[in-house]
C-alpha positions in Angstrom: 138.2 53.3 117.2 135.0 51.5 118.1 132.2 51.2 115.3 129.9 53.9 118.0 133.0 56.2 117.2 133.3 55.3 113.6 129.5 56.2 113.2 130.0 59.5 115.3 133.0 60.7 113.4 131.5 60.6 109.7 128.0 61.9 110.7 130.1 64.9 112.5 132.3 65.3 109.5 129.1 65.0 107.5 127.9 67.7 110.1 125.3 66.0 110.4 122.9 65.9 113.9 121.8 62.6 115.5 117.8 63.5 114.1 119.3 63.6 111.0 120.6 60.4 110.0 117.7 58.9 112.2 115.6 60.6 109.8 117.4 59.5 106.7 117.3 55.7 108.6 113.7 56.3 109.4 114.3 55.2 113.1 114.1 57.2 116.1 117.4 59.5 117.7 117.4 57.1 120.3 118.3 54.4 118.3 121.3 56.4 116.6 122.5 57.5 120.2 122.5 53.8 121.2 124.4 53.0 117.8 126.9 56.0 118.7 127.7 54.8 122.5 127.8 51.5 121.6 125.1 50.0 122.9 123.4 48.9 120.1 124.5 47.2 117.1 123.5 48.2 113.8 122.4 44.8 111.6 124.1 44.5 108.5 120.9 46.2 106.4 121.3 49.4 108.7 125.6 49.3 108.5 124.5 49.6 104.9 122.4 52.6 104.8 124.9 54.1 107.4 127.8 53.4 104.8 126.1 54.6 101.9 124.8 58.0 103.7 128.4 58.7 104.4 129.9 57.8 101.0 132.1 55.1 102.8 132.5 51.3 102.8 131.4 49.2 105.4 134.9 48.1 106.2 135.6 51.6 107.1 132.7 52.0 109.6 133.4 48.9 111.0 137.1 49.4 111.2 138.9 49.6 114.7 
């Protein structure tokens, strides 16, 4: 799986909507859609937050 998919898995099992880990990120849902789809990278700071919002390491949200 890709990191987009890794992202979009966790916030789904977290059942968790796009506006709400942009909220908890403080960007915008655009931002998370771009993460999700791949066409954005998160930076290391934000693979962090996302890691720690879903109680997983980074290795796992970065795993393919």
């Amino acid at each position: 799986m890709s990191l987009g998919a890794n992202i979009r898995e966790a916030r789904e099992w977290w059942e968790m909507t796009q506006r709400d880990v942009a909220d908890h990120l403080e960007v915008t849902v655009p931002i998370i859609s771009r993460y999700e789809s791949g066409e954005k990278i998160p930076s290391l700071e934000r693979l962090q937050e996302l890691a720690e919002l879903f109680e997983i390491s980074i290795d796992e949200l970065v795993a393919s």
